[in-house]
OpenMM code with the backbone's topology and positions (N, CA, C; nanometers):
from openmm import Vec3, app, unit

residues = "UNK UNK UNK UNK UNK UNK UNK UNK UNK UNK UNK UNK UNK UNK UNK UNK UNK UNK UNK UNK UNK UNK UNK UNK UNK UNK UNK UNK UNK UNK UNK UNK UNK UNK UNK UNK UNK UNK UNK UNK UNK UNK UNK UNK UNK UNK UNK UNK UNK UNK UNK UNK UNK UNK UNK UNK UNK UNK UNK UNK UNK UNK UNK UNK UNK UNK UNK UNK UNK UNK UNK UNK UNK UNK UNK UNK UNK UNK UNK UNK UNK UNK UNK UNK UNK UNK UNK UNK UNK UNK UNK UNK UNK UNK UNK UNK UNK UNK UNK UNK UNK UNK UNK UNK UNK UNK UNK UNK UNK UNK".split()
positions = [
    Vec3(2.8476, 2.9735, -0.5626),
    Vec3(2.7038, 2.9691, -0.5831),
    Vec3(2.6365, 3.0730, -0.4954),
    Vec3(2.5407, 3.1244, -0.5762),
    Vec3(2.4591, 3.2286, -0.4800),
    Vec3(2.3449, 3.1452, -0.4115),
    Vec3(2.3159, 3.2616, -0.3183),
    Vec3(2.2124, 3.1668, -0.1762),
    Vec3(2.0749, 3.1219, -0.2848),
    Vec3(2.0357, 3.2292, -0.3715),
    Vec3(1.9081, 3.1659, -0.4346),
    Vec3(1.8829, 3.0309, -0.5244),
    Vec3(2.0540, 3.0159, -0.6292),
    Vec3(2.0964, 2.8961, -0.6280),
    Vec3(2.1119, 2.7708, -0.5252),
    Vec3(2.1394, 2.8155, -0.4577),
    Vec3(2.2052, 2.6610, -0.3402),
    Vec3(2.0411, 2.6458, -0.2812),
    Vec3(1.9269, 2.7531, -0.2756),
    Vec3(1.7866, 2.7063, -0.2623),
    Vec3(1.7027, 2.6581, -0.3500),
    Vec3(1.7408, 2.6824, -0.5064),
    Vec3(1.6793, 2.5985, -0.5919),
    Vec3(1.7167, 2.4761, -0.6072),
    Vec3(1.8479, 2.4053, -0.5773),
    Vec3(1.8939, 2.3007, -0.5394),
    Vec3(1.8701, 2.2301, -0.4328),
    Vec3(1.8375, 2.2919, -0.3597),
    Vec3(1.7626, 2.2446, -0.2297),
    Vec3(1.6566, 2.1755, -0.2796),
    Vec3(1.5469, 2.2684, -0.3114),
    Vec3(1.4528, 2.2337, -0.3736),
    Vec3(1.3657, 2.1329, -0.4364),
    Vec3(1.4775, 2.1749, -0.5595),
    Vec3(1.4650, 2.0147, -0.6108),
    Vec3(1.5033, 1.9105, -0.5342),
    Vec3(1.5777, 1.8715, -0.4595),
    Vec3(1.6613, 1.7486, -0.3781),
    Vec3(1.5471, 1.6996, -0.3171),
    Vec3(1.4682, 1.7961, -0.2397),
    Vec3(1.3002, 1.7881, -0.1400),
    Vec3(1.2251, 1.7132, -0.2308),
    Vec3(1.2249, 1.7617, -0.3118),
    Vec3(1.1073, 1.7113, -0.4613),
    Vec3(1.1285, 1.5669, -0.5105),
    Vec3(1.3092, 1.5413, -0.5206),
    Vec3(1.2798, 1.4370, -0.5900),
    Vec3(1.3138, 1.3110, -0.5206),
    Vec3(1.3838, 1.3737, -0.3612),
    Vec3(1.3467, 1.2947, -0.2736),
    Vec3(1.2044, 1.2453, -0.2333),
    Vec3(1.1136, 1.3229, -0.2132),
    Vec3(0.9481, 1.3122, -0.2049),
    Vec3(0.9109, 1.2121, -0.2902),
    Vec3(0.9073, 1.2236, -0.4111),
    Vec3(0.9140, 1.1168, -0.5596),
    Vec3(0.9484, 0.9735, -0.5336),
    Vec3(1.0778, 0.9831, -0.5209),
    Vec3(1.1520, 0.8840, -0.4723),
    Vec3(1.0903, 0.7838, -0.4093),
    Vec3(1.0088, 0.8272, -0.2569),
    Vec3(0.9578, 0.7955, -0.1527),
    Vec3(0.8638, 0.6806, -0.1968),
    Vec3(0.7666, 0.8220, -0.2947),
    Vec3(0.6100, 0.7691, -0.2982),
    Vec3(0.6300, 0.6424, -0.4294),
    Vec3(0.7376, 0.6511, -0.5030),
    Vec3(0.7373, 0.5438, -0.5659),
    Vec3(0.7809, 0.4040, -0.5000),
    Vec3(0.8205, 0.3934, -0.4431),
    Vec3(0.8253, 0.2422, -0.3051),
    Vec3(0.6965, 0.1062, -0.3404),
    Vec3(0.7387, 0.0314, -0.3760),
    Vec3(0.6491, -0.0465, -0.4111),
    Vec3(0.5560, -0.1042, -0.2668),
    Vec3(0.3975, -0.1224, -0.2918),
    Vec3(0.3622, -0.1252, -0.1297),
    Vec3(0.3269, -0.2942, -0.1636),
    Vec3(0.3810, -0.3769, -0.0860),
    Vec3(0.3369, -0.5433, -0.0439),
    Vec3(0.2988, -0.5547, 0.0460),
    Vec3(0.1695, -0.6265, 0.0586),
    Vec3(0.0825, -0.7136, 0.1319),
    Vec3(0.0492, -0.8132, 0.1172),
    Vec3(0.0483, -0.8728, 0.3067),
    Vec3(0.0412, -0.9673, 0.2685),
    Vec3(-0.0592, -1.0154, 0.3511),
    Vec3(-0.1576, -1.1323, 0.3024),
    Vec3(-0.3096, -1.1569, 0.3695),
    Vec3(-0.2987, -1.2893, 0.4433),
    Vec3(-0.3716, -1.2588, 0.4874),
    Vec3(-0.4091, -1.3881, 0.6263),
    Vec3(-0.4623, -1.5310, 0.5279),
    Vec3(-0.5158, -1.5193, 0.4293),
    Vec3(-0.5408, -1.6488, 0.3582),
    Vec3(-0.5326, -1.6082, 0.2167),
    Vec3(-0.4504, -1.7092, 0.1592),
    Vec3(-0.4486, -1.7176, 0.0239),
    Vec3(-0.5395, -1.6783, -0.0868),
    Vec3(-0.5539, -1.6087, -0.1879),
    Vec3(-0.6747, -1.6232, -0.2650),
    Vec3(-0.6918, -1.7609, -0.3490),
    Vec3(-0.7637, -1.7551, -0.4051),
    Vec3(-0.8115, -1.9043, -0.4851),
    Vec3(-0.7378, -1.8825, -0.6630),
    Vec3(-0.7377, -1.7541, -0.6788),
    Vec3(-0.6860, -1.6583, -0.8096),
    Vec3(-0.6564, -1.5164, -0.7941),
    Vec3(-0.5854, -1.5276, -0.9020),
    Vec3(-0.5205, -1.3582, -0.9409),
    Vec3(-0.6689, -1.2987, -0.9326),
    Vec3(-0.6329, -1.1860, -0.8744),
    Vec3(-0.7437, -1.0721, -0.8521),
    Vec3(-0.6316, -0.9221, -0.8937),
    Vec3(-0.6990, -0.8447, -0.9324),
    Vec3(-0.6297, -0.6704, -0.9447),
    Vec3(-0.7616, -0.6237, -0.9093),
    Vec3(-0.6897, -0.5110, -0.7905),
    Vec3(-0.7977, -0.4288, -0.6933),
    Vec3(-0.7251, -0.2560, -0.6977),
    Vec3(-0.8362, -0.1799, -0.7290),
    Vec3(-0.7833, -0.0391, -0.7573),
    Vec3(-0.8143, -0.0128, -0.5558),
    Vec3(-0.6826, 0.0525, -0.5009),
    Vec3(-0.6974, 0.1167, -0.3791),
    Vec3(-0.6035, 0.2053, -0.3548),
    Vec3(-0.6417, 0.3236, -0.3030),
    Vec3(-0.5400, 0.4326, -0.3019),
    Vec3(-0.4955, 0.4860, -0.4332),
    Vec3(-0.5398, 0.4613, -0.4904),
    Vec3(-0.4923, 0.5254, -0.6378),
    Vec3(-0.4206, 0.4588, -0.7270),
    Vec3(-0.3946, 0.3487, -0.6591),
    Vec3(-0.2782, 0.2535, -0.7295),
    Vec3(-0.3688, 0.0717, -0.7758),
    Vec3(-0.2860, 0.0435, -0.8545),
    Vec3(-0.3128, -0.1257, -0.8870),
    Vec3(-0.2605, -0.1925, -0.8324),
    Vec3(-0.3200, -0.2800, -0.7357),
    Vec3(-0.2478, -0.4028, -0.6619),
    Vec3(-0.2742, -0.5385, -0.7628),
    Vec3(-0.1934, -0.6168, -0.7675),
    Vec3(-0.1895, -0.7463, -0.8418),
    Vec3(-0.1650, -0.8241, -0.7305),
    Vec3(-0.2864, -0.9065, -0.6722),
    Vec3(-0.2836, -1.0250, -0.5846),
    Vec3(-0.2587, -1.1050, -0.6458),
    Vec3(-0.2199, -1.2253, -0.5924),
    Vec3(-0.2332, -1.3868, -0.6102),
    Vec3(-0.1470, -1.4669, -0.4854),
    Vec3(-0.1902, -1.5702, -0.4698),
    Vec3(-0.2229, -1.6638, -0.2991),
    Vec3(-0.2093, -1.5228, -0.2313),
    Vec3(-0.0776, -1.5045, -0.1529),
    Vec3(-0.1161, -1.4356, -0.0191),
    Vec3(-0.0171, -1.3417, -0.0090),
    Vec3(-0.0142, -1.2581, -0.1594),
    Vec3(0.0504, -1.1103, -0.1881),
    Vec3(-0.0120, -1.0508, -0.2772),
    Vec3(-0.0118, -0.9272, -0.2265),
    Vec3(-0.0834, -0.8250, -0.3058),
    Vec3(0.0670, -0.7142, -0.3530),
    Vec3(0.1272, -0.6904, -0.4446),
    Vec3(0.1875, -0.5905, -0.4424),
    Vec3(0.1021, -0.4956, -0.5714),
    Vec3(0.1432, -0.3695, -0.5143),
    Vec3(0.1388, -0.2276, -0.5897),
    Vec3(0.2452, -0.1634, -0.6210),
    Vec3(0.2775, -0.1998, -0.7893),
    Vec3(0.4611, -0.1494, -0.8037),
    Vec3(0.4519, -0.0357, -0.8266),
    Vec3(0.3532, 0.0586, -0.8959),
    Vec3(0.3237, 0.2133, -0.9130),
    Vec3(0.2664, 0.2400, -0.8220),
    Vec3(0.2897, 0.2582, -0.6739),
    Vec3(0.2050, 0.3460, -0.5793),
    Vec3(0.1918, 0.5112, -0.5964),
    Vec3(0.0675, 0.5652, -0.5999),
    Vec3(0.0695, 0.7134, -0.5290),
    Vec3(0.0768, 0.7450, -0.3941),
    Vec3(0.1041, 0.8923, -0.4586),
    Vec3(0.1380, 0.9636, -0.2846),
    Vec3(0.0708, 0.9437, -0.1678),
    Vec3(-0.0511, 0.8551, -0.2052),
    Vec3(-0.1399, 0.8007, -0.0938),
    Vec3(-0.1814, 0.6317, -0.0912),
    Vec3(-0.1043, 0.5831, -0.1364),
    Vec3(-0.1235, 0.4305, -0.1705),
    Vec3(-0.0547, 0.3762, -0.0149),
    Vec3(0.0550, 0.4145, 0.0369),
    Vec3(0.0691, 0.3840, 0.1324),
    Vec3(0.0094, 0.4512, 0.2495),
    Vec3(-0.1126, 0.4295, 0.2565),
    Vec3(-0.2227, 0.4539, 0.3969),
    Vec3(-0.2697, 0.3544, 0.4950),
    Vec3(-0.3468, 0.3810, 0.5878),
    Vec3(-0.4023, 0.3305, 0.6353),
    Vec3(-0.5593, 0.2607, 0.5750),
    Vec3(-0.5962, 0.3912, 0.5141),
    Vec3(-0.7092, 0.3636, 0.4398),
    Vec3(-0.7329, 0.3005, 0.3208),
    Vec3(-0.6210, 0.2979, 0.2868),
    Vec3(-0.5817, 0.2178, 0.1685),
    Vec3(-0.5978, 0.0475, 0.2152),
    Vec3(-0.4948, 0.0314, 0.3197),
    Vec3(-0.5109, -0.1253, 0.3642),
    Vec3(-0.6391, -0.1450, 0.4144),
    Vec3(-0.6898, -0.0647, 0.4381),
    Vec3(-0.8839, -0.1145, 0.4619),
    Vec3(-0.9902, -0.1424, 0.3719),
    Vec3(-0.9621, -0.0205, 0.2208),
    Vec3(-1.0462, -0.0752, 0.1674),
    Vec3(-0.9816, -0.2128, 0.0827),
    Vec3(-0.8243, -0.2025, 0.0837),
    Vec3(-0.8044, -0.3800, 0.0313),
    Vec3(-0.8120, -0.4512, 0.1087),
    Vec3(-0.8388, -0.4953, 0.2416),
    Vec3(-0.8960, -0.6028, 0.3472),
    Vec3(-1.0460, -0.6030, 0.2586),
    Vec3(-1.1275, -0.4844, 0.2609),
    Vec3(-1.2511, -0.5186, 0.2350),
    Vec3(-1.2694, -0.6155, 0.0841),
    Vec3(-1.1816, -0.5664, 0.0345),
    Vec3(-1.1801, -0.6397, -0.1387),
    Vec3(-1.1130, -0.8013, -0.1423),
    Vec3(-1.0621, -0.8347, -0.0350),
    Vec3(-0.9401, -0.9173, -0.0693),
    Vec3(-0.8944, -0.9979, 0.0720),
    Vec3(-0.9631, -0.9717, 0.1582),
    Vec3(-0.9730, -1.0405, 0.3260),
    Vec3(-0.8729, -0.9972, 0.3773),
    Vec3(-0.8281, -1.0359, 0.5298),
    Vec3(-0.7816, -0.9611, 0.6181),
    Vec3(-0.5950, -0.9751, 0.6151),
    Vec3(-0.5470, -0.8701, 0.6358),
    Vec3(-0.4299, -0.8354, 0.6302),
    Vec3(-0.3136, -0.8255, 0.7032),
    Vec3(-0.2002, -0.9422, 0.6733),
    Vec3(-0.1181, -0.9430, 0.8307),
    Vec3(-0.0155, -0.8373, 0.8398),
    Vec3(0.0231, -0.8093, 0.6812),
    Vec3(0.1675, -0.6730, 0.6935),
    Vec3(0.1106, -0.6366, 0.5487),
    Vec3(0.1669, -0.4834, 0.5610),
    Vec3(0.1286, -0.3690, 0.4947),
    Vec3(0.2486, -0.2758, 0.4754),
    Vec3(0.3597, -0.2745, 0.3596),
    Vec3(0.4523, -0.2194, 0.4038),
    Vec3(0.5734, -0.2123, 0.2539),
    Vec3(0.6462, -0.0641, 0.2184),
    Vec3(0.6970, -0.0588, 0.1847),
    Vec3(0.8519, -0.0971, 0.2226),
    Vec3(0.9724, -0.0939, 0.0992),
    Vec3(1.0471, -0.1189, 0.1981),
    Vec3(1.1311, -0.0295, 0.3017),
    Vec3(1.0790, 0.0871, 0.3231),
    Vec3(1.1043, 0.1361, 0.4482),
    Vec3(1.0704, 0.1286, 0.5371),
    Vec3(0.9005, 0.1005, 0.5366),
    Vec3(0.8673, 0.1466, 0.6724),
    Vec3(0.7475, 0.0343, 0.6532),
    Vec3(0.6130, 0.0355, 0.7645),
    Vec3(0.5274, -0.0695, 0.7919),
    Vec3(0.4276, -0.0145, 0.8326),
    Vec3(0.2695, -0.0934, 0.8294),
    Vec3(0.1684, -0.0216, 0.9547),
    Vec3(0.2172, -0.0789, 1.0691),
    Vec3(0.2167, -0.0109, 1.1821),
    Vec3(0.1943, -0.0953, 1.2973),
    Vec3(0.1401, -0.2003, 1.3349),
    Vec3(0.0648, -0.2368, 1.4455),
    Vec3(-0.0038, -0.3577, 1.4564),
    Vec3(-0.1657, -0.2520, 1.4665),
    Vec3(-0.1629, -0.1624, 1.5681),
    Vec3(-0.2833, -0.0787, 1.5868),
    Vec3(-0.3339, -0.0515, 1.4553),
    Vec3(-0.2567, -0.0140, 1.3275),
    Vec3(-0.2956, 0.0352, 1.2281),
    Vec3(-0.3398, -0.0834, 1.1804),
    Vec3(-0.3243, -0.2042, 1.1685),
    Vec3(-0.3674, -0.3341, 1.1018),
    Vec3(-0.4593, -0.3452, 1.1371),
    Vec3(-0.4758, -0.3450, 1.2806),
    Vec3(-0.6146, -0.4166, 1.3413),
    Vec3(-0.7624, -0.2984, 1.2680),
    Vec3(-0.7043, -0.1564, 1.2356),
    Vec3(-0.7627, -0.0561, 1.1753),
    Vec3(-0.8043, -0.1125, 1.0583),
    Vec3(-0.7233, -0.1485, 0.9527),
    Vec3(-0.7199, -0.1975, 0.8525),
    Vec3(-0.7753, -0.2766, 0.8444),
    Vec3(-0.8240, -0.3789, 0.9070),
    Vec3(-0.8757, -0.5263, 0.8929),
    Vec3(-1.0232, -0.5238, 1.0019),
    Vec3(-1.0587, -0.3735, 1.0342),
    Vec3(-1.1737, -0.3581, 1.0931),
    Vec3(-1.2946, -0.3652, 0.9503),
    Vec3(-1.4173, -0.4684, 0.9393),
    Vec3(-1.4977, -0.4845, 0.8215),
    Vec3(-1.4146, -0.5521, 0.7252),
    Vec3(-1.3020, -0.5969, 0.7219),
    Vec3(-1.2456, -0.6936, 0.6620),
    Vec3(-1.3661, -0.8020, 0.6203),
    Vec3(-1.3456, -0.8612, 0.4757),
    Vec3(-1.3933, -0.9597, 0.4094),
    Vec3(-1.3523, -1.1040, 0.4891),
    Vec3(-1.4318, -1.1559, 0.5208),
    Vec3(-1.3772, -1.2883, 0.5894),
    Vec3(-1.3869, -1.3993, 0.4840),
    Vec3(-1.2777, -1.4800, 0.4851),
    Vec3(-1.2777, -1.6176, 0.3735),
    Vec3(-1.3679, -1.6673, 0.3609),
    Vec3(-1.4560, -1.6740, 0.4207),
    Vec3(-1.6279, -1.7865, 0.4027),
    Vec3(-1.6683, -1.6748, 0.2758),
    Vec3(-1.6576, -1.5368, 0.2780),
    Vec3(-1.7720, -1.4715, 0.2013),
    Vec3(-1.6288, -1.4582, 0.0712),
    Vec3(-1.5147, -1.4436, 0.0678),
    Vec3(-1.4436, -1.4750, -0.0451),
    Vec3(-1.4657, -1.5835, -0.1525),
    Vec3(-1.4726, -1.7247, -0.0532),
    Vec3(-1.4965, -1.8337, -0.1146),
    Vec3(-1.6439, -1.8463, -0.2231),
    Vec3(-1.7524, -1.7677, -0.1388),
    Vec3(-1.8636, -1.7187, -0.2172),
    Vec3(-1.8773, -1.6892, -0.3225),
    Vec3(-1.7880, -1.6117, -0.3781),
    Vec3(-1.7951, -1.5091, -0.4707),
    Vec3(-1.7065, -1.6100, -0.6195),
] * unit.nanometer
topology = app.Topology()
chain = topology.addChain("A")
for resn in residues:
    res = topology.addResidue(resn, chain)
    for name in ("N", "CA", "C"):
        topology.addAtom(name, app.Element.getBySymbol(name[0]), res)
């Protein structure tokens, strides 16, 4: 194989490793149950809640954020883990996440 070959192979491997990645389904999971199925658009992706999981089986390349778990705290109350199955937010990043969090009194409201 020539070097420009063994770099288009490279290449691709980067790519569809990358792919790979961002497809990772993201589960969460909330500090209180919901009352019903809810679907909340965040990060680009569809989460399907019900009691006290939210998963997103089509995530985008940005579904697993930080900002993502904030605006679903805001939609859907506060959030104890956030996490594909590789990796997780931290705890710092949660407490981020669950800063303006929806609290259950104003869930129950609605």
């Amino acid at each position: 194989m020539t070097r420009p070959t063994l770099a288009a192979f490279a290449a691709l491997f980067a790519l569809a490793a990358a792919s790979a990645a961002a497809a990772e389904p993201v589960t969460v999971t909330l500090q209180t149950p919901l009352a019903a199925k809810v679907r909340v658009i965040a990060g680009g992706a569809a989460f399907q809640c019900e009691a006290a999981v939210c998963v997103a089986a089509q995530p985008g390349s940005r579904t697993f954020a930080a900002a993502t778990c904030h605006d679903l705290a805001k939609a859907v109350g506060p959030i104890t883990a956030f996490q594909v199955p590789s990796k997780a937010l931290d705890a710092r990043k949660l407490d981020q996440c669950n800063a303006g969090a929806t609290s259950p009194a104003q869930l129950a409201n609605r």
